[in-house]
N, C-alpha and C positions, 0 to 999 in steps of 0.2 A: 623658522620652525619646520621642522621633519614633517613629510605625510606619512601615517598611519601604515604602517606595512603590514599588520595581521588585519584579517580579515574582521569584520563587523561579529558580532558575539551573536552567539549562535547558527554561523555561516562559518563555511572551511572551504580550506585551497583543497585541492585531490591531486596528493602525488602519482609519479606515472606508475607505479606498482597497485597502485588500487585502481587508478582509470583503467589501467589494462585487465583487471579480473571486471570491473564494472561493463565495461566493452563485452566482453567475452557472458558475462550473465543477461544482458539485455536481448544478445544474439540469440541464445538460449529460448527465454521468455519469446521473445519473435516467431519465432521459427516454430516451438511450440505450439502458440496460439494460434499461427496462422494453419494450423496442421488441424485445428479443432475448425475451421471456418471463421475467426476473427476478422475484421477486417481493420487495420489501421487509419487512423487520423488525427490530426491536433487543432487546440483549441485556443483564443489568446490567453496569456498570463493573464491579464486581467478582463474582470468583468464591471457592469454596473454594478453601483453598491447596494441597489435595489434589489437584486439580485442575491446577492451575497446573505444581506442581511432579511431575509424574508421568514424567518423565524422557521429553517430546513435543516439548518445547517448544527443544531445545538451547541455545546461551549463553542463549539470552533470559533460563531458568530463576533463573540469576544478578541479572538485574535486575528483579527483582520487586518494588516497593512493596506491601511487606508492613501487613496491617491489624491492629494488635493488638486484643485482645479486648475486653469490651466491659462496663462495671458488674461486678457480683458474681465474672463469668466470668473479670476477671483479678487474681489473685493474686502479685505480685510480689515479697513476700515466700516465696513455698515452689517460686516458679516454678523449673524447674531447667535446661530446655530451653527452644528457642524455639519448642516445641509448646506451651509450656503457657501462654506468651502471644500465638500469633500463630494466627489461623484463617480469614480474609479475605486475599487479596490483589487489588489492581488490575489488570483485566489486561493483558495484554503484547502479545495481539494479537485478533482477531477470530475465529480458526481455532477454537482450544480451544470458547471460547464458545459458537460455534455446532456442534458438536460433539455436548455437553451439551442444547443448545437443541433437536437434530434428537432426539437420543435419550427427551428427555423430552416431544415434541409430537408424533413422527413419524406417530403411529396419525390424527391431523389434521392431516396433510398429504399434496398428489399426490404420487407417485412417478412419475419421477423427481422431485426437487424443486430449483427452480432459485433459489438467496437470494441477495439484496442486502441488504447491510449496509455502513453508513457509520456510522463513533463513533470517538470519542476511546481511544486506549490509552495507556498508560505504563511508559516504562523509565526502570530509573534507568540510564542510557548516559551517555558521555562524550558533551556540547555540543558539536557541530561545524557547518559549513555544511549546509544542509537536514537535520539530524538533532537531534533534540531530544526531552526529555524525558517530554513530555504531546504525540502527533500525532496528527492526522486519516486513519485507514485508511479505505480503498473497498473492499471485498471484493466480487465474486462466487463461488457456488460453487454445484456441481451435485452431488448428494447422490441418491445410489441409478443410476446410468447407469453399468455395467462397462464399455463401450466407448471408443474413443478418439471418439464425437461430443462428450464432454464438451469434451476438450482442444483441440478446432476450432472450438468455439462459444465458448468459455471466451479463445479467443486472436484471432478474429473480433469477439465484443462488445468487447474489451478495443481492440484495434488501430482500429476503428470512433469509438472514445469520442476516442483522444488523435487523430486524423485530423481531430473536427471542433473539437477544441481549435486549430488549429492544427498540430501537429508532424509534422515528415514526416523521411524518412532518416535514421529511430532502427533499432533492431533489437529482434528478438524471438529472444534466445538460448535453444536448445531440448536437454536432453540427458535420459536414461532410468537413475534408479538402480539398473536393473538392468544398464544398458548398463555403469557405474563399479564393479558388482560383478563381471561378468563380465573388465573389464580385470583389476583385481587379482587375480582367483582363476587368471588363464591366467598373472597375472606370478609367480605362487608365494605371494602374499601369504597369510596364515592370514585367514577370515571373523571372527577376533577382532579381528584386526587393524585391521579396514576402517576402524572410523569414525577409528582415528588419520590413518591414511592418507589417507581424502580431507579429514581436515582439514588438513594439509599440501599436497595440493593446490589445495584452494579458494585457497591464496594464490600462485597462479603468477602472475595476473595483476598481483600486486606484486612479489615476488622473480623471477621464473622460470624458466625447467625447470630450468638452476642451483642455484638455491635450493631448488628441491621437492626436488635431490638431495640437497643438504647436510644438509635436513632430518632425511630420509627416513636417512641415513647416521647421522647424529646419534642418531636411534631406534632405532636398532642392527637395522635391516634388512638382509639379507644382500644385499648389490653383485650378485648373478644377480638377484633379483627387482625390484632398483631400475632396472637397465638394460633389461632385460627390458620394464618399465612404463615408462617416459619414452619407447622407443624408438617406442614405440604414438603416442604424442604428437605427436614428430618426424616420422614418418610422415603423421601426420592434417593439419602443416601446409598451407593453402592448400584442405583440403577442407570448407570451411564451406559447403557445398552438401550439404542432411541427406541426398539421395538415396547420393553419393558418398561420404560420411563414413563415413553406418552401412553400405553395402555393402563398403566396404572395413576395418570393424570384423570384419562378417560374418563377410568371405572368413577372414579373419585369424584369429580368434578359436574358427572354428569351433564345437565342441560346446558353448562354454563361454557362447555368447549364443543363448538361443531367440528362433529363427529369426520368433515370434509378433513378439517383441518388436520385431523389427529391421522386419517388413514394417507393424508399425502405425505407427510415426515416422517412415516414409516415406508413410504415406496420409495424415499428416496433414498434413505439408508438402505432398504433390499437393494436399492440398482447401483449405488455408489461399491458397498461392498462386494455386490457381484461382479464388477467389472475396472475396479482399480488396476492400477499397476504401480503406483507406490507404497513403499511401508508405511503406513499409517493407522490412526485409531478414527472413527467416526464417533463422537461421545455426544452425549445428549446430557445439555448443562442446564437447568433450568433458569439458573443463575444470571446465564446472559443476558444482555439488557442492549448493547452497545449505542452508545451515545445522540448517536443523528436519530431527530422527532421527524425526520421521512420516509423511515423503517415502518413497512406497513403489514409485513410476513414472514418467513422466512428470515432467520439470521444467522451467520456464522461467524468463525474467527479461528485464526490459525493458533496453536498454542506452541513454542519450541522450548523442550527443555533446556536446551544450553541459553537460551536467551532470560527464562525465569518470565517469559510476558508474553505477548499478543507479538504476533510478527505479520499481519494483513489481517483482514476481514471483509464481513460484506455484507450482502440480503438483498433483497426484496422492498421498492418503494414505488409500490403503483400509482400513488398522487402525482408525484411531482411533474412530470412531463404538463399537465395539465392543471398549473399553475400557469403558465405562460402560453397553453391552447384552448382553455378550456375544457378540453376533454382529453380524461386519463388515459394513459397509457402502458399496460404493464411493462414492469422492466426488473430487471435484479440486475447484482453488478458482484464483484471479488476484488479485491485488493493488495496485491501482494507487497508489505513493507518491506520497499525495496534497500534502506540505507541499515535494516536491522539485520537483513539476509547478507547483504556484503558485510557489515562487521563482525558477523563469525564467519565466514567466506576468510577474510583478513587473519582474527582470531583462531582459525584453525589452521594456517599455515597454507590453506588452499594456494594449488601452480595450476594454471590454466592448461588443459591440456592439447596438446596436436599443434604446437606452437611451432613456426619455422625455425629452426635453425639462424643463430643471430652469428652475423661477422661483424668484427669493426677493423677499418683500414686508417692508422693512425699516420698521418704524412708530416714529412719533418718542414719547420715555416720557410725555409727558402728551397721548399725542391722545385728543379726544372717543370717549366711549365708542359715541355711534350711529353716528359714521363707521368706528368699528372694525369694527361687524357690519358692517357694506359691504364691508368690505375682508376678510374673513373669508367672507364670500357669494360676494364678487369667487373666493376661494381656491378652493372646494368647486365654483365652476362648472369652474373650470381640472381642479383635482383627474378632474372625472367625464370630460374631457376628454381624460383621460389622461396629464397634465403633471404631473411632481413638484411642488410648491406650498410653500417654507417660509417661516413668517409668523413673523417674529421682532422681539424690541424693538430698536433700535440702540442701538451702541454707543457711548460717548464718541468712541473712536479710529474714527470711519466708514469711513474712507478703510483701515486696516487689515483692519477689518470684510468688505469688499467685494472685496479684493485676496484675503482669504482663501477666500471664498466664489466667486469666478471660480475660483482652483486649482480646488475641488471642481467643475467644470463649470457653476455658473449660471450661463446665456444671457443670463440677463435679470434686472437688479436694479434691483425702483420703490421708491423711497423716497415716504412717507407723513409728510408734517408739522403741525403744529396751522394752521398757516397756509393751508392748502387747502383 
């Protein structure tokens, strides 16, 4: 029987035409961040599953590729739960990880501490366009800074990075989970309530305000508190201006939103907009909710219209660190979805630019072996040159040979024969 020659569903090979724009965006992102004071490091692919699943992570928790145990340590016979074979998993994002990372290194590191991370994660998610099973995450994140200069730098390098990508007139949607807990607690909702609650909201943007009620009806919430909470919504339409939005949550909401909160997500929109250098819109959504239960402030998300969806995000989770010390730690983080950004990168024809000059030196299969070193000599001059250089045998089919190798960008193809 054959082995499986396509890849595992929901994982892909990477032709060398995307590797090479992927190469050339990472440099980018690097280079970027490290121009804001990032500092680079990585973490393993996998963590504890204790870890993983510490109820931080929300749906993700679900799609865990779990790592079973390992020689002696697994017993299949007496095993009885999936503790007693499972104690590794892959993880799901970069956030946990680094988390764990700050907690166990922190005493050698500056505070505040500003990390780059770029690695592979994995869900087991349903396969769709730009989502996939094994992706490439970008994280920045700023670790020990209680202030809102995290979320200004954090939304500045990030807005910075896709600007020299190319992308302009995307959006940067901004909203405050304490701003979502203050709506609900003024609409009568119970604080047990909440996270059902803005999970049925997180999906207005596909059903909506309609649907959030049916939902919301359906969970057998009392009709004062659902109308109460949509009405806040209705009202917010058309005030995607974060000044206007959260003033008019403000006024509204009275006692029930501290007044810290309201006046720092308007400094940060005054300092974001006063000092971008990307095209972009800063909107204030009240709507967003985004998934992870270790969102403690602050939230954002990148919106592309050519994409139709969310292309990174991020916030504020001042718990977590101190889950695994004891004692919290502010920290915010950004997210740039890295495999949604190269598929229009792809989809738009994007050519990396400032590329060398490619030659190829095709040699016929019995040339002399001293005019080889010449032509091999001839390479390495080019090469220091600064010109891509590939010296390869030819092939039967030249003429396909050749057709192939113009796609890939060679300028220039010298054929090498015994007869020269």
């Amino acid at each position: 029987m054959a082995l499986a020659k396509k890849p595992v569903n929901g994982m892909k090979d990477i032709l060398p035409e995307e590797m090479q724009i992927r190469d050339y965006v990472m440099n980018v992102i690097k280079e970027t961040y490290r121009s804001f004071g990032f500092t680079p490091i990585e973490t393993p692919c996998m963590e504890n599953i204790g870890n993983l699943s510490s109820k931080q992570g929300g749906e993700n928790e679900k799609l865990i590729f779990k790592v079973l145990k390992r020689g002696e340590k697994l017993n299949l016979e007496t095993a009885q739960t999936e503790n007693d074979v499972v104690d590794f998993g892959m993880r799901y994002d970069l956030t946990v990880p680094l988390a764990r990372f700050y907690a166990n290194n922190s005493n050698d590191l500056p505070a505040p501490f500003k990390a780059l991370q770029m690695g592979n994660v994995w869900r087991a998610d349903r396969p769709q366009r730009g989502r996939y099973r094994q992706f490439m995450q970008c994280d920045i994140d700023i670790l020990g800074e209680p202030g809102n200069l995290a979320e200004i730098e954090l939304i500045l390098a990030t807005t910075t990075t896709l600007g020299k990508l190319g992308f302009k007139n995307f959006q940067i949607r901004i909203n405050e989970r304490r701003i979502l807990k203050a709506m609900a607690k003024y609409s009568g909702f119970s604080e047990e309530s909440f996270d059902t609650v803005f999970i049925i909201l997180d999906k207005m943007d596909k059903i909506g305000l309609d649907g959030v009620a049916q939902e919301l009806e359906n969970s057998q919430f009392p009709k004062e508190s659902i109308d109460k909470y949509l009405n806040l919504f209705q009202c917010l339409k058309g005030k995607e201006d974060v000044a206007e939005g959260v003033s008019y949550l403000a006024n509204e909401l009275g006692e029930y939103l501290d007044e810290e909160v309201a006046r720092s997500l308007k400094e940060i929109a005054e300092s974001v907009n006063a000092t971008k250098e990307a095209e972009f819109a800063l909107v204030f959504d009240p709507t967003l909710v985004r998934g992870m239960s270790y969102y403690t402030g602050t939230i954002f998300e990148i919106a592309m219209p050519e994409f139709g969806g969310s292309c990174g995000g991020g916030g504020r989770y001042d718990g977590m660190i101190g889950k695994f010390t004891g004692k919290d730690v502010p920290a915010c983080g950004f997210s740039i979805g890295f495999e949604r950004i190269i598929l229009l990168l792809l989809e738009s024809g994007f050519q990396v630019p400032g590329q060398s000059e490619k030659i190829a030196y095709l040699i016929e299969k019995n040339y002399p072996g001293d005019k080889l070193v010449q032509v091999i000599a001839e390479a390495q001059k080019q090469r220091k040159d600064g010109k891509q250089v590939l010296v390869a045998r030819m092939n039967k089919n030249r003429k396909f040979q050749k057709e192939k190798l113009a796609a890939e960008g060679y300028c220039e193809i010298k054929e090498f024969f015994n007869r020269d």
